[in-house]
C-alpha positions as a Python dict, from the first residue, in 0.01 Angstrom:
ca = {
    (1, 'X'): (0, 0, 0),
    (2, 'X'): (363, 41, -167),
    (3, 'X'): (275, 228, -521),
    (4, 'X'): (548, 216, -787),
    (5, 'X'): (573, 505, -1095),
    (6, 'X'): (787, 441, -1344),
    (7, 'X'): (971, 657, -1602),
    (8, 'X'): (1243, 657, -1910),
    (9, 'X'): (1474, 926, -1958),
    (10, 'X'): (1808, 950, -2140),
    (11, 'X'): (2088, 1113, -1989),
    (12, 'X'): (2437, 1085, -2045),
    (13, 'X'): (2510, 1189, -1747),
    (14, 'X'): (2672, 1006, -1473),
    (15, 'X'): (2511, 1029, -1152),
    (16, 'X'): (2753, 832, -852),
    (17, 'X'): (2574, 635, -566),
    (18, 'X'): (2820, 711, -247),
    (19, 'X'): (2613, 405, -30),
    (20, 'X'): (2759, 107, -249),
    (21, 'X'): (3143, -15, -217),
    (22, 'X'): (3266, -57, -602),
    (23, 'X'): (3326, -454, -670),
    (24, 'X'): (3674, -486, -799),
    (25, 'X'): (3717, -487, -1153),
    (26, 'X'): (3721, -870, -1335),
    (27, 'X'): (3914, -841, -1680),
    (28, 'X'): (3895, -1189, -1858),
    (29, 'X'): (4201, -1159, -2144),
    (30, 'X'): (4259, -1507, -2161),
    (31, 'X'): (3916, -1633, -2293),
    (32, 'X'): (3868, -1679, -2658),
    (33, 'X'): (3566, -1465, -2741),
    (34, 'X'): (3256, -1606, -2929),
    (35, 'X'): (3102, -1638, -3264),
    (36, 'X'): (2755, -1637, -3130),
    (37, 'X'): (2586, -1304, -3135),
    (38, 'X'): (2401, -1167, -2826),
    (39, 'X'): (2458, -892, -2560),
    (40, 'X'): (2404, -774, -2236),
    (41, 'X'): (2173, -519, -2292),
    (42, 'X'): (2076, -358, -2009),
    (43, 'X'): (2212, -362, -1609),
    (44, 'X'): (2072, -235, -1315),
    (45, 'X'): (2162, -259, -947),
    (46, 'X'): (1924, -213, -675),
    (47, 'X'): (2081, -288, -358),
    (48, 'X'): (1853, -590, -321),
    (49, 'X'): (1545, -692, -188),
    (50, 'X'): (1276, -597, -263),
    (51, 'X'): (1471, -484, -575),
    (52, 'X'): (1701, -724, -646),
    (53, 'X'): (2000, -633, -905),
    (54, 'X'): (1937, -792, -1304),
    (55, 'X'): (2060, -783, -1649),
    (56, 'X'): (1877, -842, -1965),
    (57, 'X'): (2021, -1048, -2260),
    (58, 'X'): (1881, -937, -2619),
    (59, 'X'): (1902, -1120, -2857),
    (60, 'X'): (1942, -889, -3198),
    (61, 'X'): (1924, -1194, -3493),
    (62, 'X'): (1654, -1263, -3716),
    (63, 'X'): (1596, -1656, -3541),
    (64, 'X'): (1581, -1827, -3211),
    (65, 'X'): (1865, -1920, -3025),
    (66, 'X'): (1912, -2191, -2747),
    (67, 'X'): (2159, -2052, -2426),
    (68, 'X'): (2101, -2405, -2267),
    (69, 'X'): (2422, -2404, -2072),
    (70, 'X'): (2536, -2019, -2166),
    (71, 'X'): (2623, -1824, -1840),
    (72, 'X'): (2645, -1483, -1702),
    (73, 'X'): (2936, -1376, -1407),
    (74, 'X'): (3068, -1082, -1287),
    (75, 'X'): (3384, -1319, -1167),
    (76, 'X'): (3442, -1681, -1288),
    (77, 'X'): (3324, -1879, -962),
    (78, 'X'): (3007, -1697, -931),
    (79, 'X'): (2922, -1816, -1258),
    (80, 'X'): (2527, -1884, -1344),
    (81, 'X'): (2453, -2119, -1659),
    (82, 'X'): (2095, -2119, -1810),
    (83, 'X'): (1886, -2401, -1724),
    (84, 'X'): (1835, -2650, -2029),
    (85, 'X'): (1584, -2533, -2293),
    (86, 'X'): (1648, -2166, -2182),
    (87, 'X'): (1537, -2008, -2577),
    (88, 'X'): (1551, -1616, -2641),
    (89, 'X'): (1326, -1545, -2935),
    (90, 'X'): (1485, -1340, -3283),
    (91, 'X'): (1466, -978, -3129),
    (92, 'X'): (1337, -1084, -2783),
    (93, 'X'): (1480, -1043, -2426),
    (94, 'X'): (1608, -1250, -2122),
    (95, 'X'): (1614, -1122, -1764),
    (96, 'X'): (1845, -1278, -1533),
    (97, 'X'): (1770, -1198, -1169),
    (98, 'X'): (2114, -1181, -960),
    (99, 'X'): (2079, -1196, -605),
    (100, 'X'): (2280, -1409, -309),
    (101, 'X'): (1981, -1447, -137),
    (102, 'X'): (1766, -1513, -340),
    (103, 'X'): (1978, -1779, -530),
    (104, 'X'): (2053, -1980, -177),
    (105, 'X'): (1704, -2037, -221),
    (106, 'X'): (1625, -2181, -565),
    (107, 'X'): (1991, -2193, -748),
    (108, 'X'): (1824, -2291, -1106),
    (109, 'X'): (1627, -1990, -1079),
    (110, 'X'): (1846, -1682, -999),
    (111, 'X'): (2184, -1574, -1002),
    (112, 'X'): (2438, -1627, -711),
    (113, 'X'): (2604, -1251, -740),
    (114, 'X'): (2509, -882, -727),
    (115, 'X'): (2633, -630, -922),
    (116, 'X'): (2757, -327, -807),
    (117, 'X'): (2605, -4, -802),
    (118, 'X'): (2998, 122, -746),
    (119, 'X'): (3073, -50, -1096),
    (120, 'X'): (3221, -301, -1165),
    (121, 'X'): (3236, -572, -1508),
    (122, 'X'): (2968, -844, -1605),
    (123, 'X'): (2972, -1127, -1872),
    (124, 'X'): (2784, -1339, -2095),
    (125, 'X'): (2961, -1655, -2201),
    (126, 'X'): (2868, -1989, -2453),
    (127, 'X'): (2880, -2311, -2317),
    (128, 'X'): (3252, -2338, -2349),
    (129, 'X'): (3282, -2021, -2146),
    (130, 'X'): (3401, -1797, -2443),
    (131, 'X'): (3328, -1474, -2384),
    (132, 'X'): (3012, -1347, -2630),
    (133, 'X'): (2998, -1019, -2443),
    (134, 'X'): (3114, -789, -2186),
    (135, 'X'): (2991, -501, -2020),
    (136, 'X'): (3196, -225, -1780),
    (137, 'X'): (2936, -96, -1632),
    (138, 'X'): (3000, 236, -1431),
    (139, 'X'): (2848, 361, -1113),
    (140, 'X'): (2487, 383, -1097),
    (141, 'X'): (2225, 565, -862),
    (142, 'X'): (1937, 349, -687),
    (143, 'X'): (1652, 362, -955),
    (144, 'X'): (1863, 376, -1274),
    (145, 'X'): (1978, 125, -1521),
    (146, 'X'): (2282, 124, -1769),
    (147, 'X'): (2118, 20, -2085),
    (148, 'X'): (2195, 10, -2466),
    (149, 'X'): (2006, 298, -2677),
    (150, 'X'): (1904, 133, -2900),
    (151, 'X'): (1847, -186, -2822),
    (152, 'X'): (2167, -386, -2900),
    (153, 'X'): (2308, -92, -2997),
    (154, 'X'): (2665, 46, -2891),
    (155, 'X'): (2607, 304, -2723),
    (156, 'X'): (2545, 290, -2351),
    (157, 'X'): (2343, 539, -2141),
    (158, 'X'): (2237, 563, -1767),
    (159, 'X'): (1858, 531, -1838),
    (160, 'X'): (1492, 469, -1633),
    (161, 'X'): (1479, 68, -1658),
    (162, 'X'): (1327, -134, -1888),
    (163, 'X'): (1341, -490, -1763),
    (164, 'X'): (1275, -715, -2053),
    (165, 'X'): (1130, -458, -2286),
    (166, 'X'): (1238, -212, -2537),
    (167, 'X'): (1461, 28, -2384),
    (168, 'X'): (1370, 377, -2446),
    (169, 'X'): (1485, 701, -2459),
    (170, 'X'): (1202, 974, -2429),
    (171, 'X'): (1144, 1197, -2144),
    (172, 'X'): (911, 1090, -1865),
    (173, 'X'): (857, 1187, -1520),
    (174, 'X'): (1032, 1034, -1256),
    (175, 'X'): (989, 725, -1050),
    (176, 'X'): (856, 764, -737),
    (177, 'X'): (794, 484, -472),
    (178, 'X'): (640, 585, -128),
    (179, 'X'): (391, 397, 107),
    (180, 'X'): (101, 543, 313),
    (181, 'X'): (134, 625, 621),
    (182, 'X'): (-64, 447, 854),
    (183, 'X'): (-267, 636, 1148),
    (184, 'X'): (53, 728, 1396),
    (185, 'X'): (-10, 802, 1735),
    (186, 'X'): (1, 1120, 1969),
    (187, 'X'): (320, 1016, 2143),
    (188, 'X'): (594, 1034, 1893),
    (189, 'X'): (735, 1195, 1620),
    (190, 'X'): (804, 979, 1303),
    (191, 'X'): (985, 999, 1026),
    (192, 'X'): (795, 964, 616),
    (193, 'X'): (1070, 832, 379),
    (194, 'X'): (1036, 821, -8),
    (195, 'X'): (1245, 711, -297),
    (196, 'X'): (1244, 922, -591),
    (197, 'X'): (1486, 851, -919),
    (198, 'X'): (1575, 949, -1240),
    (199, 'X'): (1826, 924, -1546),
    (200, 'X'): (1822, 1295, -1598),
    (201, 'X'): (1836, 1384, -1211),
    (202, 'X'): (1573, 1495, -954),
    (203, 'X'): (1551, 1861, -933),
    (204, 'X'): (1317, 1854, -586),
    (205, 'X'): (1106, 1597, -373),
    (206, 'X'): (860, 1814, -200),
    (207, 'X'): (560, 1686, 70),
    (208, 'X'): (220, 1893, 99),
    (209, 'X'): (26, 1903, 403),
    (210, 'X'): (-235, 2041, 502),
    (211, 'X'): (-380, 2093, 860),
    (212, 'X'): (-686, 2229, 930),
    (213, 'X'): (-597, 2586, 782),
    (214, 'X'): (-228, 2528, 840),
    (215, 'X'): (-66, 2449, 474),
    (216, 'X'): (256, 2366, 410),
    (217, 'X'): (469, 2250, 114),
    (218, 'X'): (792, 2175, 238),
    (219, 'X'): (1096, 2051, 14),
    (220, 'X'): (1191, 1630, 172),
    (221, 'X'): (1553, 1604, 299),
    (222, 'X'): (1751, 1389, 68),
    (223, 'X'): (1958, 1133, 234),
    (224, 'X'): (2150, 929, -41),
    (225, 'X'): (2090, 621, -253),
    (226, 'X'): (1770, 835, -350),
    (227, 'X'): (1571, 814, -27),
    (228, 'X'): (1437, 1150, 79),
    (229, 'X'): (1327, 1235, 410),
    (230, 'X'): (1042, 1443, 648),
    (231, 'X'): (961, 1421, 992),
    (232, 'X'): (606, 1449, 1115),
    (233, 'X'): (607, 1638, 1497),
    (234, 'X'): (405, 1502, 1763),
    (235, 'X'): (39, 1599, 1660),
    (236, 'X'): (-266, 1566, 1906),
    (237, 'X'): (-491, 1293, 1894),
    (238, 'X'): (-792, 1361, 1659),
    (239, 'X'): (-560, 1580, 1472),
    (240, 'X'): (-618, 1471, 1050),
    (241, 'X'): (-373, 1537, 809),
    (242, 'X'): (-407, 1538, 434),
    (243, 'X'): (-90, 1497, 233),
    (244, 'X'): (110, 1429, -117),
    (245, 'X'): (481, 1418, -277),
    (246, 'X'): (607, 1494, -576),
    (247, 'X'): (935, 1433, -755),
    (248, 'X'): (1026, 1698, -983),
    (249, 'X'): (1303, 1615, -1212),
    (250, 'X'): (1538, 1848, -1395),
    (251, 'X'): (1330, 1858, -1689),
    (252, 'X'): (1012, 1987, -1483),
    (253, 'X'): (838, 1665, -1504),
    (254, 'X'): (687, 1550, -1218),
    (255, 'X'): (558, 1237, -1009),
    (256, 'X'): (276, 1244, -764),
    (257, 'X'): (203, 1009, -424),
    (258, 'X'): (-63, 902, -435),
    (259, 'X'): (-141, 927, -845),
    (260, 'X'): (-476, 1121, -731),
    (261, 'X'): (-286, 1416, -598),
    (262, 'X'): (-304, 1730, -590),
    (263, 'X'): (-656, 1689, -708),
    (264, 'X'): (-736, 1391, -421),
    (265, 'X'): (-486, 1398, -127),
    (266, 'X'): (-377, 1121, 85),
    (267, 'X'): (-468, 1138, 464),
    (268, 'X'): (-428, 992, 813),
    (269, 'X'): (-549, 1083, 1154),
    (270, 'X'): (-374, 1075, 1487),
    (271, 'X'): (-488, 835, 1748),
    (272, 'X'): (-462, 811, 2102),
    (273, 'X'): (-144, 609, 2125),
    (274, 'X'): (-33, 380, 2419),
    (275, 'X'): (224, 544, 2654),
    (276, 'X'): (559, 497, 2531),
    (277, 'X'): (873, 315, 2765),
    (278, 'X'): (1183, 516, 2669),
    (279, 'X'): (1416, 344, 2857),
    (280, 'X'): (1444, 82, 3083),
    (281, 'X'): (1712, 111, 3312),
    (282, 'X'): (1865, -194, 3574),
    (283, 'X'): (2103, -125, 3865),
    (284, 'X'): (2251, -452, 3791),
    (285, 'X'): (2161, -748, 3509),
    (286, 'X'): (2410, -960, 3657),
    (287, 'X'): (2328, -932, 4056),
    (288, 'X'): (2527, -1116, 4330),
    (289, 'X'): (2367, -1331, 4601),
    (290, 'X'): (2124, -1103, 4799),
    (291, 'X'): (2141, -808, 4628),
    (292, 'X'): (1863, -593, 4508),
    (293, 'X'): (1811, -501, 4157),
    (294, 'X'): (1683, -175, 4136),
    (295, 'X'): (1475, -30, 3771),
    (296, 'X'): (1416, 273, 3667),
    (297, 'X'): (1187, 357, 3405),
    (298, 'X'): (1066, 600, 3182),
    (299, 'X'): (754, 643, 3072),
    (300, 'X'): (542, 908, 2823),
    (301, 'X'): (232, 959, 2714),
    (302, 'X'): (57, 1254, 2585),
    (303, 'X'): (-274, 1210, 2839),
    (304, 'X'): (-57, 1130, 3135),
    (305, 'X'): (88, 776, 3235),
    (306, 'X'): (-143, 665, 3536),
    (307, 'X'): (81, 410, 3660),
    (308, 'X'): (361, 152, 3575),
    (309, 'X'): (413, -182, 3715),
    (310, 'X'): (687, -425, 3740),
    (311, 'X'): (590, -805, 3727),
    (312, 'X'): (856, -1131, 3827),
    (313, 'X'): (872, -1407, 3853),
    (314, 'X'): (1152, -1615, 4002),
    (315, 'X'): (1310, -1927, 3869),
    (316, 'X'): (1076, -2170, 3647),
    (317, 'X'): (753, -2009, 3804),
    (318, 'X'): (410, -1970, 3608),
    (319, 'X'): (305, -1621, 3529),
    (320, 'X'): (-27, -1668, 3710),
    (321, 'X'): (206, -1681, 4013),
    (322, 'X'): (403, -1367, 3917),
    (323, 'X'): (484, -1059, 4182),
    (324, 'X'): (393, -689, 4162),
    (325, 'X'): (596, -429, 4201),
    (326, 'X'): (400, -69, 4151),
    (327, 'X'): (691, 150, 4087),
    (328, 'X'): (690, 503, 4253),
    (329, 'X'): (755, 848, 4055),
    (330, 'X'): (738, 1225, 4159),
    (331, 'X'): (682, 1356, 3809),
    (332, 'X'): (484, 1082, 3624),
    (333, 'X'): (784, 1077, 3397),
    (334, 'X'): (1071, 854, 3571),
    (335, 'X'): (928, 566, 3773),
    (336, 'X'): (1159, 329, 4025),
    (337, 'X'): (1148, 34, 4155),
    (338, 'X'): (1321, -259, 4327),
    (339, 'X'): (1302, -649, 4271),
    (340, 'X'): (1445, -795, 4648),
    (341, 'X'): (1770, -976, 4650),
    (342, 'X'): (1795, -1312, 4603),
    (343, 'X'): (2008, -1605, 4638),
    (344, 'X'): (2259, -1713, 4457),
    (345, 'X'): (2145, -1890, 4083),
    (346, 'X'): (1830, -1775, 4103),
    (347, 'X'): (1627, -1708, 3780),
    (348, 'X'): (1449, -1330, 3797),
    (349, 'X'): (1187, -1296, 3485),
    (350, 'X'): (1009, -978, 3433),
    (351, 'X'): (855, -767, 3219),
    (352, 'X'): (668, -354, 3307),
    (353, 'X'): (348, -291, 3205),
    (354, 'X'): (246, 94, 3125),
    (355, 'X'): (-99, 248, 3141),
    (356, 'X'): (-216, 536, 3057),
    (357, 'X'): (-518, 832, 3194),
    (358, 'X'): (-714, 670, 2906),
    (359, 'X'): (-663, 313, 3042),
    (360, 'X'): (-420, 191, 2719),
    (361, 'X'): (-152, -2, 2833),
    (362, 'X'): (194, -125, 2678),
    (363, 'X'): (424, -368, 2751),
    (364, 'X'): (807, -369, 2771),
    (365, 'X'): (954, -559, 2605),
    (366, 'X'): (731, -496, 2336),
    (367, 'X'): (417, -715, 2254),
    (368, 'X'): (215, -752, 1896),
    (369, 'X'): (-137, -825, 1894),
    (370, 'X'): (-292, -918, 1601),
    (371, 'X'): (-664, -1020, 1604),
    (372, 'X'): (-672, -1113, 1917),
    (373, 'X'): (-380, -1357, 1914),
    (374, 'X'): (14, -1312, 2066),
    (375, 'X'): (270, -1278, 1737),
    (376, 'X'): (556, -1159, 1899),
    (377, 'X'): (802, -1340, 2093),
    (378, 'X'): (710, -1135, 2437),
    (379, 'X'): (357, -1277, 2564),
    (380, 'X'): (333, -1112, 2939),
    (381, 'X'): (95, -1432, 2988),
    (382, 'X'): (368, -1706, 2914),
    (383, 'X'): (669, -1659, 3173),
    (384, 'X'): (928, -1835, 2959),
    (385, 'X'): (930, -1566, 2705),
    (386, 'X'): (1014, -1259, 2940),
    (387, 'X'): (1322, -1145, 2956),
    (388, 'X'): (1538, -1262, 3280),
    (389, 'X'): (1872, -1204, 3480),
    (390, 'X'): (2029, -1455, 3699),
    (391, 'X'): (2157, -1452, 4020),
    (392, 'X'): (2553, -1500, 3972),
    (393, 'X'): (2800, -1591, 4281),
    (394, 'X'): (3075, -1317, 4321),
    (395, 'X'): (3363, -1428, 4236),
    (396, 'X'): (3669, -1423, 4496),
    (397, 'X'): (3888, -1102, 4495),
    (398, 'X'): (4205, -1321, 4510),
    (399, 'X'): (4445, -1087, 4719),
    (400, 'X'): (4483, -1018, 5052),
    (401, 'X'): (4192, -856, 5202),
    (402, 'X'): (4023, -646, 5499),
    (403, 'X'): (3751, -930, 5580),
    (404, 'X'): (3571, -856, 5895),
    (405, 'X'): (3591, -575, 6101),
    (406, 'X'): (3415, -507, 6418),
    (407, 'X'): (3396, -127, 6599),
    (408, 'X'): (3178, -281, 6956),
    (409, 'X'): (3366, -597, 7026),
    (410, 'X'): (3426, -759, 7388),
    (411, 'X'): (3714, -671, 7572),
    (412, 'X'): (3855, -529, 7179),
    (413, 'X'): (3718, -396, 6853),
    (414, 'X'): (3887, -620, 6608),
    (415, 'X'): (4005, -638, 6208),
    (416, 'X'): (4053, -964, 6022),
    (417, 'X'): (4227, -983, 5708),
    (418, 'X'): (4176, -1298, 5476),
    (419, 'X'): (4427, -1443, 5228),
    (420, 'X'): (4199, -1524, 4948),
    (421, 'X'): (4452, -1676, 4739),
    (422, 'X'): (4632, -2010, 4688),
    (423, 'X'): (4977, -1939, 4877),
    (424, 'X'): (5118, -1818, 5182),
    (425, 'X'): (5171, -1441, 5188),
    (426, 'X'): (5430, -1281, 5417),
    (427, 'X'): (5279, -999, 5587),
    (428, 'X'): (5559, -871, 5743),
    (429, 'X'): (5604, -505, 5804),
    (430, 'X'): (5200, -426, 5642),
    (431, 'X'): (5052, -140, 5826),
    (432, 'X'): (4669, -131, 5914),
    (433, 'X'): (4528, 220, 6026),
    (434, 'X'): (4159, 428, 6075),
    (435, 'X'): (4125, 768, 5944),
    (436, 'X'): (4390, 916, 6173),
    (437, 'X'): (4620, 837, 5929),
    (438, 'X'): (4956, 641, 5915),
    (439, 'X'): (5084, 806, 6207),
    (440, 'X'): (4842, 568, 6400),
    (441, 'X'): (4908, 298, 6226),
    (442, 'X'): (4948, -89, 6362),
    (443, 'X'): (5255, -273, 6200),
    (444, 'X'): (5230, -621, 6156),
    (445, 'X'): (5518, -776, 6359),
    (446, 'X'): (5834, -925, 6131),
    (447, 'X'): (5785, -1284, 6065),
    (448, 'X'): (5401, -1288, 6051),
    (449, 'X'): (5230, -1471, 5756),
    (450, 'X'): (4869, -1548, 5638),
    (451, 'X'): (4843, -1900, 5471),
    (452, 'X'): (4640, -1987, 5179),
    (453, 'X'): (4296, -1968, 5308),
    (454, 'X'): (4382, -1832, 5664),
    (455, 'X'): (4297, -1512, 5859),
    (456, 'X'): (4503, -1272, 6089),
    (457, 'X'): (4299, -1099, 6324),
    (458, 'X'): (4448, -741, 6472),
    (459, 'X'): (4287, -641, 6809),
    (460, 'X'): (4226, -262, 6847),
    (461, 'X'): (4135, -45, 7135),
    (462, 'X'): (4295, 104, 7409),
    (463, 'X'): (4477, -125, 7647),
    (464, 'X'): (4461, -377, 7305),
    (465, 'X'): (4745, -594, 7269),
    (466, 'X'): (4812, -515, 6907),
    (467, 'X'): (4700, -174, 6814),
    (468, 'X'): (4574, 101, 7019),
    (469, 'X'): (4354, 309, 6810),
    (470, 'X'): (3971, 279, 6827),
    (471, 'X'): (3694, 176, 6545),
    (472, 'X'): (3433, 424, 6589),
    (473, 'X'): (3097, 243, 6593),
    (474, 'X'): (2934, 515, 6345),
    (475, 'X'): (3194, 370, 6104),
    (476, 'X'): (3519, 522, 5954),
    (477, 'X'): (3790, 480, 5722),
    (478, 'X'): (4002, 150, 5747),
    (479, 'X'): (4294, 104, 5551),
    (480, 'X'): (4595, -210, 5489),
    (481, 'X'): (4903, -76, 5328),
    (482, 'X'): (5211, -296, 5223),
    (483, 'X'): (5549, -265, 5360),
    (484, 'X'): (5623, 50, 5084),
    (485, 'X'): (5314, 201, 5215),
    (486, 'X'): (5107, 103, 4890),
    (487, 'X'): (4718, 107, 4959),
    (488, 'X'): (4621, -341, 4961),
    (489, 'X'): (4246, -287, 5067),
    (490, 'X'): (4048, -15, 5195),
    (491, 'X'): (3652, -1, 5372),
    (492, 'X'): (3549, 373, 5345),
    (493, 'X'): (3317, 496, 5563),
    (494, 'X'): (3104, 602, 5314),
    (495, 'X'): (3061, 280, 5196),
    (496, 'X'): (2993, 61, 5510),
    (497, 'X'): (2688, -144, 5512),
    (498, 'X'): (2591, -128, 5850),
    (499, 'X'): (2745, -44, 6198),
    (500, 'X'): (2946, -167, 6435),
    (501, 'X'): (3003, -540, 6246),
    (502, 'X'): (3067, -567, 5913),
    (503, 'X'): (3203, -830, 5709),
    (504, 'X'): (3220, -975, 5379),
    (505, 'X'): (2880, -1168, 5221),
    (506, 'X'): (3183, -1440, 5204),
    (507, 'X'): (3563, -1530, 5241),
    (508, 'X'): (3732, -1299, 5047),
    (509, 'X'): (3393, -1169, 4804),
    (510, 'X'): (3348, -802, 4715),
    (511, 'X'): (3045, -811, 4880),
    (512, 'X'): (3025, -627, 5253),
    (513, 'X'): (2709, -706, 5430),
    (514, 'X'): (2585, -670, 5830),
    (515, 'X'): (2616, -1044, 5981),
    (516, 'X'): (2424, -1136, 6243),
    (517, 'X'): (2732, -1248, 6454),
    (518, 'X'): (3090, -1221, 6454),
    (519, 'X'): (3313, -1528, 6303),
    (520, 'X'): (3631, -1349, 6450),
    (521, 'X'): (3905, -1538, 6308),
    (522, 'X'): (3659, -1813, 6122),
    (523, 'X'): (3510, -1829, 5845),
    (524, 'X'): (3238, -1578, 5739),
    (525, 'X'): (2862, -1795, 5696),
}
């Protein structure tokens, strides 16, 4: 439960918010200004929900007045005119609420503009937009208004707010919003965040715990806009914790979370958690026809992670008909495991499913339970709402490339090359050679030329008649180099498939694969 302290202090001190940008500054010296009397008496900017920015109109006379049709800007277009029968009473206030958001939702209701916590100028104008009032108001710190002391007085102040009441100017504590922490769980640290504000300044935000016998009182990291920080280590299960803030501002007056404190503490005690995915890893989200897609996982939890699985599905499948996968680890800390390839197009849903030594289990992605019943959008029971990759068909290299080679042929080993693009390509004077080098290199005869489409097949071997160096079955280097000796294509050996035929999955496709026959010259199936 969110509790909210609030405070007034004076200060005439200027305390500068680095986290907002500064609106540009609006000077109106063309409208006449206004017999009526009324001012903006007070401004504060919140960085919105659940805060949203507002300034307060006093009115200082002695009688009623109608602002039916009277407005409020910080520039001309975003204007906001009072609803008909909009009355403030003889010494009474009205709060105007200005927020984007909020506005795109009920227009009559709040205003369609924030102000700046960098600074910037706001107005109050009659119904013939004549200027009754304006304000510059300067940079203010999350928590703080910019009000008039007294009211409808002249002199400004950065002060505690006072929305739609008498602004004051006595010294209070601070205002101090934090929420409970809920019971975390063994497996993670987290980090406790707090706001804490004040016109004079905040000296200190400091958190007590208290352990066991282990007490600490340890001074919250501030982070800007107000928001102070501590994080909570790992703590074992069964572990409870009793706790409280306080703001201290420069004054020495201080704030407590929860109001009880430091006579009644706030607590919380560790549970067991579920074991914890911390990343997810895929060899490939985007595979090509046939290949494997390969995960690996990590997975924590503080009693051990018993096992993970792996569950798919493939196309528009139910999940009643989904396949296991129990992935494999050596340290119960990274776990692997491999989806088969599949054809091209096809639809691959999964999800993993963690459990722990204490039988809790998790889900990745994620998955919210709440009394019994599914609220987010990952339900491992409903297929169409895992996550999925699709099989996508390679795309063709379109160049010139080594397409087929094969190291045990009958009478000779042979290499194809494949012209994958839409003209003819003179080959004349390209060299293609093993890993002996250039200086065993076969050059392609003047006048020889691969059309659009079409294949050139070298026969190799001795006694060959094209080249006589060998394809060693084990595999090996195989390179094409142009007629300045610039590399075309290239097969390592380290990166053959299979041996002694390989070729590509298709025509001219970065794929290799081991066919089960040769298509010397034809096209690969």
């Amino acid at each position: 439960m969110k509790t909210r302290i609030f405070l007034s202090v004076l200060s005439a001190t200027m305390i500068f918010l680095s986290g907002c940008v500064k609106d540009d500054l609006y000077v109106d010296d063309t409208t006449p200004g206004s017999d009526i009397v009324l001012v903006i008496n007070e401004v504060a900017s919140n960085n919105g929900d659940p805060n949203p920015d507002w300034m307060e109109i006093y009115n200082p006379g002695d009688a009623e007045v109608d602002i039916s049709g009277f407005g409020v800007y910080d520039k001309p277009a975003a204007i906001y005119t009072f609803p008909a029968g909009t009355k403030i009473a003889a010494k009474g206030f009205f709060v105007v609420v200005c927020d984007v958001a909020l506005a795109g939702t009920d227009p009559t209701k709040y205003a369609a503009f924030g102000i700046s916590s960098g600074g910037e100028s706001v107005f109050l104008v009659d119904t013939n937009t004549a200027i009754i009032d304006q304000v510059d108001v300067p940079a203010m710190p999350l928590g703080i208004s910019y009000a008039r002391i007294p009211d409808g007085g002249d002199v400004f102040a950065n002060a505690n707010p006072t929305k739609g009441t008498e602004n004051s100017n006595t010294n209070e504590p601070p205002l101090l919003i934090a929420d409970s922490i809920a019971n975390p769980n063994d497996n993670s640290s987290f980090d406790y965040s707090v706001t804490a504000s004040d016109a004079g300044g905040i000296r200190d935000v400091k958190i007590y715990t208290e352990t066991g016998t282990d007490v600490k009182i340890t001074e919250m990291a501030p982070t800007g806009g107000g928001i102070y920080k501590f994080k909570f280590p790992v703590m074992v299960a069964g572990t409870t914790v009793k706790y409280y803030v306080v703001a201290t501002d420069e004054t020495g007056k201080k704030t407590y979370f929860p109001t009880t404190a430091p006579a009644v503490n706030a607590s919380f005690t560790v549970t067991n958690g579920t074991p914890n995915f911390e990343s997810v890893v895929l060899s490939n989200e985007n595979p090509s026809d046939g290949e494997a897609v390969n995960f690996t996982v990590k997975a924590y939890d503080k009693t051990g992670v018993k096992e993970v699985r792996l569950y798919y599905t493939l196309n528009d499948a139910l999940a009643t008909t989904k396949v296991t996968v129990i992935l494999t680890t050596t340290d119960n800390l990274t776990f692997t495991g491999t989806i088969p390839g599949q054809p091209d197009l096809t639809k691959i849903s999964y999800y993993l499913r963690a459990e722990d030594n204490s039988s809790l289990r998790t889900y990745f992605p994620a998955e919210t339970v709440v009394g019994g019943v599914v609220t987010s959008e990952f339900n491992h029971d409903v297929a169409s709402t895992w996550p999925f990759i699709k099989v996508a068909p390679l795309a063709p290299l379109n160049q010139l490339v080594i397409n087929e080679i094969q190291a045990s042929g009958t009478p000779w080993d042979f290499i194809e090359l494949y012209n994958s693009t839409n003209a003819t390509i003179d080959i004349s004077g390209f060299k293609i050679y093993d890993s002996g080098g250039l200086g065993a290199a076969y050059p392609i005869p003047a006048g020889t030329s691969i059309a659009a489409g079409g294949f050139y097949v070298m026969e190799t071997g001795s006694g060959s008649p094209q080249g006589q160096f060998g394809i060693s079955s084990s595999g090996e280097d195989i390179t094409l180099v142009n007629g300045s000796d610039v590399i075309v294509d290239q097969l390592l050996k380290a990166n053959w498939p299979g041996v002694p035929l390989v070729a590509r999955k298709k025509d001219g496709l970065p794929k290799w694969i081991v066919p089960t026959s040769e298509s010397k010259g034809t096209a690969n199936p």
